[in-house]
N, CA, C and O atoms as a Maestro MAE file, in Angstrom:
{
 s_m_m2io_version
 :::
 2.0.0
}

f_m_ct {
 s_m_title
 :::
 protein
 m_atom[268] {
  # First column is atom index #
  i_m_mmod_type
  r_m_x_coord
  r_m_y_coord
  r_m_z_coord
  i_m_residue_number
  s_m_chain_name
  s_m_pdb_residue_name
  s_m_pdb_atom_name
  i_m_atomic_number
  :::
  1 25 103.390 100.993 104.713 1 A "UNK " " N  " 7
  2 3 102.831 101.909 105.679 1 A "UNK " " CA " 6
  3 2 102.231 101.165 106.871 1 A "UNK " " C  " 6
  4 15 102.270 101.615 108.016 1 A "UNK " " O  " 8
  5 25 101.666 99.986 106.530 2 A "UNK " " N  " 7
  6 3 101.132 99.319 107.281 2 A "UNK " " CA " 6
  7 2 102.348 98.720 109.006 2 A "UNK " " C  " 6
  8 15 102.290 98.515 110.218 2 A "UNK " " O  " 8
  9 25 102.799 98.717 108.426 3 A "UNK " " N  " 7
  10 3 104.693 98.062 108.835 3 A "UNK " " CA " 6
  11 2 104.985 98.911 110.429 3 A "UNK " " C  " 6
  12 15 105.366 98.441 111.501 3 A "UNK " " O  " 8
  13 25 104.623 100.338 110.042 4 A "UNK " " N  " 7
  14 3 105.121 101.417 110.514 4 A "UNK " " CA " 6
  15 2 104.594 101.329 112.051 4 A "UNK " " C  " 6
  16 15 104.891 101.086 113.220 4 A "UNK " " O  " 8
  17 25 103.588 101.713 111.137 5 A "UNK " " N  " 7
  18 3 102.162 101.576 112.834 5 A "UNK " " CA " 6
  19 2 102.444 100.282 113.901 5 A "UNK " " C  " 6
  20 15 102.230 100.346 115.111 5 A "UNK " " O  " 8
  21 25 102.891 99.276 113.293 6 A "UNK " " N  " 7
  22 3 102.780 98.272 114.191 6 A "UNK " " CA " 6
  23 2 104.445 97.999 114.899 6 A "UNK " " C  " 6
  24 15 104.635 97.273 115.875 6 A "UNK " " O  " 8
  25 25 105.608 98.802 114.114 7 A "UNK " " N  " 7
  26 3 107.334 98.568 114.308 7 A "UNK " " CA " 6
  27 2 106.790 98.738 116.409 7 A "UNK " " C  " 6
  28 15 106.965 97.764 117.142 7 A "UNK " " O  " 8
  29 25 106.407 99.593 116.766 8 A "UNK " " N  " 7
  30 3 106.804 99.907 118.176 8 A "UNK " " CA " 6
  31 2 106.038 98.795 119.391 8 A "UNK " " C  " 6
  32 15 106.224 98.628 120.596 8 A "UNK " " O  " 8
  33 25 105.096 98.163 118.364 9 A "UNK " " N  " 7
  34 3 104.368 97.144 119.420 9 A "UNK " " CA " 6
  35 2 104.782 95.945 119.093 9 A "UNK " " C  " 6
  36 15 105.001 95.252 120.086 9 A "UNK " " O  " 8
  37 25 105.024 95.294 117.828 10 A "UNK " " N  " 7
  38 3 105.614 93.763 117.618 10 A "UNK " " CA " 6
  39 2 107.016 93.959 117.223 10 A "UNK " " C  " 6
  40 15 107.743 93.102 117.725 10 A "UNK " " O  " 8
  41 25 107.478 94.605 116.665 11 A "UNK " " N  " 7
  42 3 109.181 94.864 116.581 11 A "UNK " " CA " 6
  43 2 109.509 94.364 114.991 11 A "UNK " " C  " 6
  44 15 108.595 93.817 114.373 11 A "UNK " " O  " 8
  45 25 110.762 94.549 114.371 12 A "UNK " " N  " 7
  46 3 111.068 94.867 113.191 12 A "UNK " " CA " 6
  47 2 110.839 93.864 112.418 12 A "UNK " " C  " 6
  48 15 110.652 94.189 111.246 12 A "UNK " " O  " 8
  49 25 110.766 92.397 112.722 13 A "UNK " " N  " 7
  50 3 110.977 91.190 111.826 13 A "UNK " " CA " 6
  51 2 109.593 91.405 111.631 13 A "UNK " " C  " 6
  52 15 109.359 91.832 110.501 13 A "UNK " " O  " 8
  53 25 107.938 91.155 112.821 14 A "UNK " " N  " 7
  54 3 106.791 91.421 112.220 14 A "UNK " " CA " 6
  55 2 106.429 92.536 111.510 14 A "UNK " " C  " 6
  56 15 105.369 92.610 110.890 14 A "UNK " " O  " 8
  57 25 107.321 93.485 111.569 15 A "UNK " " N  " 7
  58 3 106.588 94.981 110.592 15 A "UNK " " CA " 6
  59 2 106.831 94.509 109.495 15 A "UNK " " C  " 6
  60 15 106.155 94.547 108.466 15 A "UNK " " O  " 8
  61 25 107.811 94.049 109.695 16 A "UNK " " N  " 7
  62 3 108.438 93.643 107.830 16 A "UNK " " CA " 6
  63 2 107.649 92.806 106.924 16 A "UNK " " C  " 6
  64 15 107.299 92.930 105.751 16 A "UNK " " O  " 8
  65 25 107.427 91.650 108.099 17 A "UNK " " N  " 7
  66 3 106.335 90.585 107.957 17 A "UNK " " CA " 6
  67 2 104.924 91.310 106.802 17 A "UNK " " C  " 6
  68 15 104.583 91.291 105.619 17 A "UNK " " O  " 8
  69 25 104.441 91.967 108.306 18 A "UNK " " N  " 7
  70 3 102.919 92.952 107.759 18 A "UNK " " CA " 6
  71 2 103.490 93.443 106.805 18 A "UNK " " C  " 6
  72 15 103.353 92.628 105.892 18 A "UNK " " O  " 8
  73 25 104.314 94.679 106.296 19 A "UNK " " N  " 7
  74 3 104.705 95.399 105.295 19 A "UNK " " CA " 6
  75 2 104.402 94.221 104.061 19 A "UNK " " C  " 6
  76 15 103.595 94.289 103.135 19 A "UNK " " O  " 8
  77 25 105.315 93.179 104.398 20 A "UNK " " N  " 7
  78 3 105.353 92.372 102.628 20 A "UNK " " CA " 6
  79 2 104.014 91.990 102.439 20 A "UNK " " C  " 6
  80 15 103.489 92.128 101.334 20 A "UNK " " O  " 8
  81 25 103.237 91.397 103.665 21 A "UNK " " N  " 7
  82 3 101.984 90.833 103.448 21 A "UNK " " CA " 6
  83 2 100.970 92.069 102.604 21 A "UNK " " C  " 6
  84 15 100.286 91.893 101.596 21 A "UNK " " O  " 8
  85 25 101.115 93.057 103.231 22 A "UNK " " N  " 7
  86 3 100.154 94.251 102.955 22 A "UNK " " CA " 6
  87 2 100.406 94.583 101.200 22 A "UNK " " C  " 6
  88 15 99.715 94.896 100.231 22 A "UNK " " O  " 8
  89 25 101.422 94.377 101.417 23 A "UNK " " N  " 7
  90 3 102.165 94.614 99.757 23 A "UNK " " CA " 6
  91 2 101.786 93.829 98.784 23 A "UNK " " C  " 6
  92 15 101.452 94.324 97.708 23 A "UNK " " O  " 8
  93 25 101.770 92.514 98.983 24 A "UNK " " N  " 7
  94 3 101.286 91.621 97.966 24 A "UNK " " CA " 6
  95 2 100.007 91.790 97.821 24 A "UNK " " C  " 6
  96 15 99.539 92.034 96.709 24 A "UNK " " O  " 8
  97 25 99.224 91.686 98.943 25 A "UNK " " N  " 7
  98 3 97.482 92.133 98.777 25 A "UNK " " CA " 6
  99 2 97.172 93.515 97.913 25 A "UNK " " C  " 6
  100 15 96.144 93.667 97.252 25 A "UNK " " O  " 8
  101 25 98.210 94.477 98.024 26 A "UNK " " N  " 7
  102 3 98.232 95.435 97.186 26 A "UNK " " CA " 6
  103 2 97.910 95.320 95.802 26 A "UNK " " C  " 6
  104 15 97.022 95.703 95.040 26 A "UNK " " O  " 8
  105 25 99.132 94.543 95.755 27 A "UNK " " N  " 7
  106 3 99.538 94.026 93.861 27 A "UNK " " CA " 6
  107 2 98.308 93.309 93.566 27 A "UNK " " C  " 6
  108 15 97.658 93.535 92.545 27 A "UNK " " O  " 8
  109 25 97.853 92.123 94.774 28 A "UNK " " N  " 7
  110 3 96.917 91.264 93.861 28 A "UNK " " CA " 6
  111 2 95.719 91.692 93.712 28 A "UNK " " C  " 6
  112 15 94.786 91.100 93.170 28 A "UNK " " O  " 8
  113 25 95.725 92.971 94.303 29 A "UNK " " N  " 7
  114 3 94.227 93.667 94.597 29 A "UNK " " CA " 6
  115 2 94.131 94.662 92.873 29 A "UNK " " C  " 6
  116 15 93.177 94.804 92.107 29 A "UNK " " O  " 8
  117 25 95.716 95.235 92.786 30 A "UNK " " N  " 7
  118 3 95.841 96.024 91.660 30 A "UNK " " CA " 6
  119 2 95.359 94.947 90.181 30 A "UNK " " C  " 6
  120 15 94.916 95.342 89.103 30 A "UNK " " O  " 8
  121 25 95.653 93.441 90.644 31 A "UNK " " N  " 7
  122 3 96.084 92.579 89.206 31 A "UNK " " CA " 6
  123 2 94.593 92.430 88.929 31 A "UNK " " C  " 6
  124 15 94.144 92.510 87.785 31 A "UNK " " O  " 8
  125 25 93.958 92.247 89.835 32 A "UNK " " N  " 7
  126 3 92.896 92.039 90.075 32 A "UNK " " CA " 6
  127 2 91.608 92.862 88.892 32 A "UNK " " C  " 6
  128 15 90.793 92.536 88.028 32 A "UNK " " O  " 8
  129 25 92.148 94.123 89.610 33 A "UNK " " N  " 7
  130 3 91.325 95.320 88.958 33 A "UNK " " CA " 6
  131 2 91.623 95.375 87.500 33 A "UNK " " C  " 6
  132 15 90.962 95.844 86.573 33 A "UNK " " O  " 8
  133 25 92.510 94.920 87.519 34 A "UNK " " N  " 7
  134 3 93.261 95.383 85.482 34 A "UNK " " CA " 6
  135 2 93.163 94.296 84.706 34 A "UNK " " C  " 6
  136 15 93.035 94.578 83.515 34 A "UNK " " O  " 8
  137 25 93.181 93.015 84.988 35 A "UNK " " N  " 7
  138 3 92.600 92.168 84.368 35 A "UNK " " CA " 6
  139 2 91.341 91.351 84.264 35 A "UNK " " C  " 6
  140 15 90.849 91.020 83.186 35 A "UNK " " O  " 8
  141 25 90.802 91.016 85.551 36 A "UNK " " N  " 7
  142 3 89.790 90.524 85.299 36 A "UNK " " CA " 6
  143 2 88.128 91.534 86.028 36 A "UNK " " C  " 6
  144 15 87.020 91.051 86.263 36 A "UNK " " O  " 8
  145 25 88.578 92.942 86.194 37 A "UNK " " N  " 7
  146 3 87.542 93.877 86.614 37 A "UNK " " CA " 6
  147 2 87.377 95.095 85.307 37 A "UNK " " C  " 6
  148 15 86.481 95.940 85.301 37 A "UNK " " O  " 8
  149 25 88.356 94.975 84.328 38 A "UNK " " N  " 7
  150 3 88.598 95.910 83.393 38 A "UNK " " CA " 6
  151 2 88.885 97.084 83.792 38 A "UNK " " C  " 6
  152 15 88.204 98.049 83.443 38 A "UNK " " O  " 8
  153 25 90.053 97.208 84.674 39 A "UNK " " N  " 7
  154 3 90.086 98.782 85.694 39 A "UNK " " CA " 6
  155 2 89.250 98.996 86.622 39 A "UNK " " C  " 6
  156 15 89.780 99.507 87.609 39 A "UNK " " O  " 8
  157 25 88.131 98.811 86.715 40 A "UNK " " N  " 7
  158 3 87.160 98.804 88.160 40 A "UNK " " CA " 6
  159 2 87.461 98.647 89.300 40 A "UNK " " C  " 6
  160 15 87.564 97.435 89.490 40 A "UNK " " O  " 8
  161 25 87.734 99.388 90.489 41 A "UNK " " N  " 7
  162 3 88.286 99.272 91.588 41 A "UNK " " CA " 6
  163 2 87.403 98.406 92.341 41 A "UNK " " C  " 6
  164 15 87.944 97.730 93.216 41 A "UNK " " O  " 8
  165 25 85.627 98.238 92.112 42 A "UNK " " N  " 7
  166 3 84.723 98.046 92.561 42 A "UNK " " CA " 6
  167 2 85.609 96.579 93.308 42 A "UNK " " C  " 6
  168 15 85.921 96.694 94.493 42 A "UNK " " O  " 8
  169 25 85.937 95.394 92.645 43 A "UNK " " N  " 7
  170 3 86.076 94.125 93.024 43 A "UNK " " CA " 6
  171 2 87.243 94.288 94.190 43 A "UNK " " C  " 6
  172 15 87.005 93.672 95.229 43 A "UNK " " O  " 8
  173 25 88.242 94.901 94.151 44 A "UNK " " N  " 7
  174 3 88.901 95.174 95.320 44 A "UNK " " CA " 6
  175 2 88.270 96.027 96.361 44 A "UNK " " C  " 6
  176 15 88.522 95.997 97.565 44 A "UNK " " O  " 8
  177 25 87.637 96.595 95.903 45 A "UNK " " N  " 7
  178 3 86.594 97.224 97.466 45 A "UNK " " CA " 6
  179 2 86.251 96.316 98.076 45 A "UNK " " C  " 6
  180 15 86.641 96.123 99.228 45 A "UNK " " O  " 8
  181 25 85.535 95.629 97.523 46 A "UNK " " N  " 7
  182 3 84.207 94.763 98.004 46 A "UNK " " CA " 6
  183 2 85.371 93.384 98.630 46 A "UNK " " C  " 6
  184 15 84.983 93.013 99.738 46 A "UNK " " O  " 8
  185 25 86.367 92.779 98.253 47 A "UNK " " N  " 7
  186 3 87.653 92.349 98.843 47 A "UNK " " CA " 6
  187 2 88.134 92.963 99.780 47 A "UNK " " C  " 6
  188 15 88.415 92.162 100.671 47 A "UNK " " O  " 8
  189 25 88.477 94.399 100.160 48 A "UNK " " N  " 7
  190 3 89.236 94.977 100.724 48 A "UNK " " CA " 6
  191 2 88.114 94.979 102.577 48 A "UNK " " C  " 6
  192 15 88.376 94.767 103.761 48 A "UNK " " O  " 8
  193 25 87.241 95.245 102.000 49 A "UNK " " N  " 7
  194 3 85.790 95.645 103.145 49 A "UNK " " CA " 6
  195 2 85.534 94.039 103.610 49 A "UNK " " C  " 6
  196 15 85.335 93.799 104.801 49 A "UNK " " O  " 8
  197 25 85.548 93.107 102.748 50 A "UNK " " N  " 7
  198 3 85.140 91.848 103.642 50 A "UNK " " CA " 6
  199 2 86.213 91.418 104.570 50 A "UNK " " C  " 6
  200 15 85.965 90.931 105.674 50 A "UNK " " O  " 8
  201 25 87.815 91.667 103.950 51 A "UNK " " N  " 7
  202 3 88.521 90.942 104.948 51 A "UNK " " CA " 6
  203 2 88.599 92.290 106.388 51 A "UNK " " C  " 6
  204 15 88.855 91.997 107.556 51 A "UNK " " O  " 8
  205 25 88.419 93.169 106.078 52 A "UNK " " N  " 7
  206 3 88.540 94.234 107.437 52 A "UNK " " CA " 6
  207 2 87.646 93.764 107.974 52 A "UNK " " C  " 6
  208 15 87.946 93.281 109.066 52 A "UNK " " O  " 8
  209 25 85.962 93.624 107.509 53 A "UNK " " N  " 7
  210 3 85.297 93.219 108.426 53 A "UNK " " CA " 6
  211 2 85.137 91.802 108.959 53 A "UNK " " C  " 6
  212 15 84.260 91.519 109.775 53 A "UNK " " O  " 8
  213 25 86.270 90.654 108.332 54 A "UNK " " N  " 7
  214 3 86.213 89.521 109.460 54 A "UNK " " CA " 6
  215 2 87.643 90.044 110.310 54 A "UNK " " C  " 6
  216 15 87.876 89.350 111.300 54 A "UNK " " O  " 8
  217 25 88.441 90.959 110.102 55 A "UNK " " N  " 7
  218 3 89.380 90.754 110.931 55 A "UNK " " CA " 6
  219 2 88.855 91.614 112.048 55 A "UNK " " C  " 6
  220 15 89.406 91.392 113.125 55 A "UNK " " O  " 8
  221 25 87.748 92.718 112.055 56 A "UNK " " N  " 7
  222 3 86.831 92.999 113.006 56 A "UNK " " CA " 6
  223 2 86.542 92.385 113.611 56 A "UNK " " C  " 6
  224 15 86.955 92.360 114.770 56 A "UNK " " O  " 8
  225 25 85.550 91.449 113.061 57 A "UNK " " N  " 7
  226 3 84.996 90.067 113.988 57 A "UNK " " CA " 6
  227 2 85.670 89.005 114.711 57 A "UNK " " C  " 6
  228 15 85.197 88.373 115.656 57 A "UNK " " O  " 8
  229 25 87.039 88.837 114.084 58 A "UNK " " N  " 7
  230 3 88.157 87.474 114.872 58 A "UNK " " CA " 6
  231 2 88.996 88.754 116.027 58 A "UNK " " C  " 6
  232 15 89.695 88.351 116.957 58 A "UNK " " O  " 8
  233 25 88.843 89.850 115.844 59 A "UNK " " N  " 7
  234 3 89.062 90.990 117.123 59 A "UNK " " CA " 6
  235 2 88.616 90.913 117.768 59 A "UNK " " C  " 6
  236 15 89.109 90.532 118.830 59 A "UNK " " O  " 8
  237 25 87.013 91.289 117.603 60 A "UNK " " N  " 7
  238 3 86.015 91.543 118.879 60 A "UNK " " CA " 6
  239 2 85.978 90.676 119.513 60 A "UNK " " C  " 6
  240 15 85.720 90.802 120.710 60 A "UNK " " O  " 8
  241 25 86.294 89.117 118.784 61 A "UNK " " N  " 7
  242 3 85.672 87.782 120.036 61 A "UNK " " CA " 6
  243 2 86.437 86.999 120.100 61 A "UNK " " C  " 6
  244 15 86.141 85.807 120.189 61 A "UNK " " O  " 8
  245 25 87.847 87.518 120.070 62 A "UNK " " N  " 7
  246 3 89.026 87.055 120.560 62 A "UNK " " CA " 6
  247 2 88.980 85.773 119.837 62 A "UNK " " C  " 6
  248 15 89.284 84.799 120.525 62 A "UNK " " O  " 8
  249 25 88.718 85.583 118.802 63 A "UNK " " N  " 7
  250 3 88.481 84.372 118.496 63 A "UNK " " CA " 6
  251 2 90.051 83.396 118.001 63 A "UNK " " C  " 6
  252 15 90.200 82.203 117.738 63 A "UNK " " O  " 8
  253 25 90.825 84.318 118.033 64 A "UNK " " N  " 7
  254 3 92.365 83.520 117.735 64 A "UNK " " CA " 6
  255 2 93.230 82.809 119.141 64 A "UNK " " C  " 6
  256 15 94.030 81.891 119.320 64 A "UNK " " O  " 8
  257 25 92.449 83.958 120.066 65 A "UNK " " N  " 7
  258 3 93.522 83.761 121.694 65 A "UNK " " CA " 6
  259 2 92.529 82.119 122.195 65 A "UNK " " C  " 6
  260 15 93.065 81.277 122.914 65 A "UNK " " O  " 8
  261 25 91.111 81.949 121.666 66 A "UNK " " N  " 7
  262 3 90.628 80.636 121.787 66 A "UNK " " CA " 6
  263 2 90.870 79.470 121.356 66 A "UNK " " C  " 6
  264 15 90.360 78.400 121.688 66 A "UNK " " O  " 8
  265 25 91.980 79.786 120.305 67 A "UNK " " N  " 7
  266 3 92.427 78.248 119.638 67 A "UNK " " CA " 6
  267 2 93.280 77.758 120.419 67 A "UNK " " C  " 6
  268 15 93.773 76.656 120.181 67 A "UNK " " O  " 8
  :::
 }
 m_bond[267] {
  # First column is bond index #
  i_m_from
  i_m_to
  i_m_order
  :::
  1 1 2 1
  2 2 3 1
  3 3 4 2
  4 3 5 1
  5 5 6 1
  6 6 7 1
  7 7 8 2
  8 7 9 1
  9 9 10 1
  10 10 11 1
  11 11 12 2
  12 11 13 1
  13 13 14 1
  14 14 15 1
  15 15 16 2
  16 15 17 1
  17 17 18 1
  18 18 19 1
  19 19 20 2
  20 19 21 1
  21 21 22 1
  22 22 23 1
  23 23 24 2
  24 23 25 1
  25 25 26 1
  26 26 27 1
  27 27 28 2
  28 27 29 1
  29 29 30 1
  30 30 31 1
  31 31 32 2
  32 31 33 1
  33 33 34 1
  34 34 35 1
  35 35 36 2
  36 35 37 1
  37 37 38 1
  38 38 39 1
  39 39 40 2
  40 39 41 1
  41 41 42 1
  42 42 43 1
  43 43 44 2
  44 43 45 1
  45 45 46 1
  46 46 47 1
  47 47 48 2
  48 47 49 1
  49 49 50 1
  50 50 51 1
  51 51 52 2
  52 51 53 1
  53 53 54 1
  54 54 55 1
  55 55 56 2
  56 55 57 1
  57 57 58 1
  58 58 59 1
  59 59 60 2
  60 59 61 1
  61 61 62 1
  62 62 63 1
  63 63 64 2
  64 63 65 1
  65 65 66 1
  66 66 67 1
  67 67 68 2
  68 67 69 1
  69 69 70 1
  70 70 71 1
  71 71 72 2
  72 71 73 1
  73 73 74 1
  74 74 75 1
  75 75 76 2
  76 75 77 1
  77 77 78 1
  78 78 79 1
  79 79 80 2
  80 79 81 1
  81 81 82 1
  82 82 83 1
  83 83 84 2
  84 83 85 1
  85 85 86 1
  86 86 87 1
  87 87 88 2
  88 87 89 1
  89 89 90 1
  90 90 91 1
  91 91 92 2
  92 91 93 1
  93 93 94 1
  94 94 95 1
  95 95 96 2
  96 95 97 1
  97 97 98 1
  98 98 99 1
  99 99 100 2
  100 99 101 1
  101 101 102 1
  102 102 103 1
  103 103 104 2
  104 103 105 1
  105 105 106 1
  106 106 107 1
  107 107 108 2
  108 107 109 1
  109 109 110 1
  110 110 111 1
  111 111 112 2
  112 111 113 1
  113 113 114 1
  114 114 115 1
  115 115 116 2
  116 115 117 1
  117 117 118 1
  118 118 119 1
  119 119 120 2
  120 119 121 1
  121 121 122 1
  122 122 123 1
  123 123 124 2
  124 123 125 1
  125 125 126 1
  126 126 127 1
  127 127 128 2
  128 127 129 1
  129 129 130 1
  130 130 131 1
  131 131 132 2
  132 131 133 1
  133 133 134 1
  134 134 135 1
  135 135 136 2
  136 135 137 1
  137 137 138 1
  138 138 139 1
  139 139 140 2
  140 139 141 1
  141 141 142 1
  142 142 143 1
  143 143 144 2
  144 143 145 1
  145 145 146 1
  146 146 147 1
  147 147 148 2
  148 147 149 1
  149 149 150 1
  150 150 151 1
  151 151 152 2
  152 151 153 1
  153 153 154 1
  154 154 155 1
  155 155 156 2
  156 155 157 1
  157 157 158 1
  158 158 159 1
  159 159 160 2
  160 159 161 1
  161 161 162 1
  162 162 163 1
  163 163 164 2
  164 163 165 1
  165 165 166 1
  166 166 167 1
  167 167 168 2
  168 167 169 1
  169 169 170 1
  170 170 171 1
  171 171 172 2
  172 171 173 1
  173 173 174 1
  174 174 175 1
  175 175 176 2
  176 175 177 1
  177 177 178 1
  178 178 179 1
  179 179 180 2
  180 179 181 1
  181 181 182 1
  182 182 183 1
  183 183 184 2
  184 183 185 1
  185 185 186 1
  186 186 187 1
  187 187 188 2
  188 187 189 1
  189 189 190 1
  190 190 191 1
  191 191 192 2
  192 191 193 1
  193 193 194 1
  194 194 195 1
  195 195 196 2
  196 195 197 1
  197 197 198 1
  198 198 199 1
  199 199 200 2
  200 199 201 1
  201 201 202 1
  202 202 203 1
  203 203 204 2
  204 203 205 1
  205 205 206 1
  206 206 207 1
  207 207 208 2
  208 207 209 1
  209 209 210 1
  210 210 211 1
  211 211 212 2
  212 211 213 1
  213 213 214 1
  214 214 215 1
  215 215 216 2
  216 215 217 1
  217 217 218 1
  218 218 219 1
  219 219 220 2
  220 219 221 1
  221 221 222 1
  222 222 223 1
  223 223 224 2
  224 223 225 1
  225 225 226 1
  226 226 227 1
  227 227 228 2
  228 227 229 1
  229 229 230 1
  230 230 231 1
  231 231 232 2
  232 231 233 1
  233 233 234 1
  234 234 235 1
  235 235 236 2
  236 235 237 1
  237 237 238 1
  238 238 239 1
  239 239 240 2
  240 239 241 1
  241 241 242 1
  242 242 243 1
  243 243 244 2
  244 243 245 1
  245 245 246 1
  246 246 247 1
  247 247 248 2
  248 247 249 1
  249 249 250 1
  250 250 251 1
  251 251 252 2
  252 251 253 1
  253 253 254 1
  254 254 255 1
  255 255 256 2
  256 255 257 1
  257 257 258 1
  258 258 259 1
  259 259 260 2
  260 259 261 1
  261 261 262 1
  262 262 263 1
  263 263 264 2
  264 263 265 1
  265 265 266 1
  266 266 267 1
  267 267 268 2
  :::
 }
}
């Protein structure tokens, strides 16, 4: 889903890109929860919320277009 949103601004090879990336974080977020959280979604939240909020932060202050 992730893939989708982005096909019309970076074009098909990066959607695909994002799509697989988004996908694996999926799975390892799922493997995550079922083995070492005992089903608890809690540990992928708290995963899911830190990397949004640094990719917030390397947004706001352009901090990638500075390298």
């Amino acid at each position: 889903m992730h893939g989708i949103m982005f096909f019309s601004t970076v074009g098909i090879f990066w959607a695909f890109i994002i799509t697989v990336i988004t996908g694996i974080s999926g799975y390892l977020m799922g493997y995550i929860n079922e083995r070492y959280s005992d089903g608890s979604i809690i540990s992928s939240w708290m995963l899911h919320g830190t990397v949004n909020t640094l990719a917030s932060i390397i947004s706001m202050f352009n901090v990638l277009e500075k390298l």
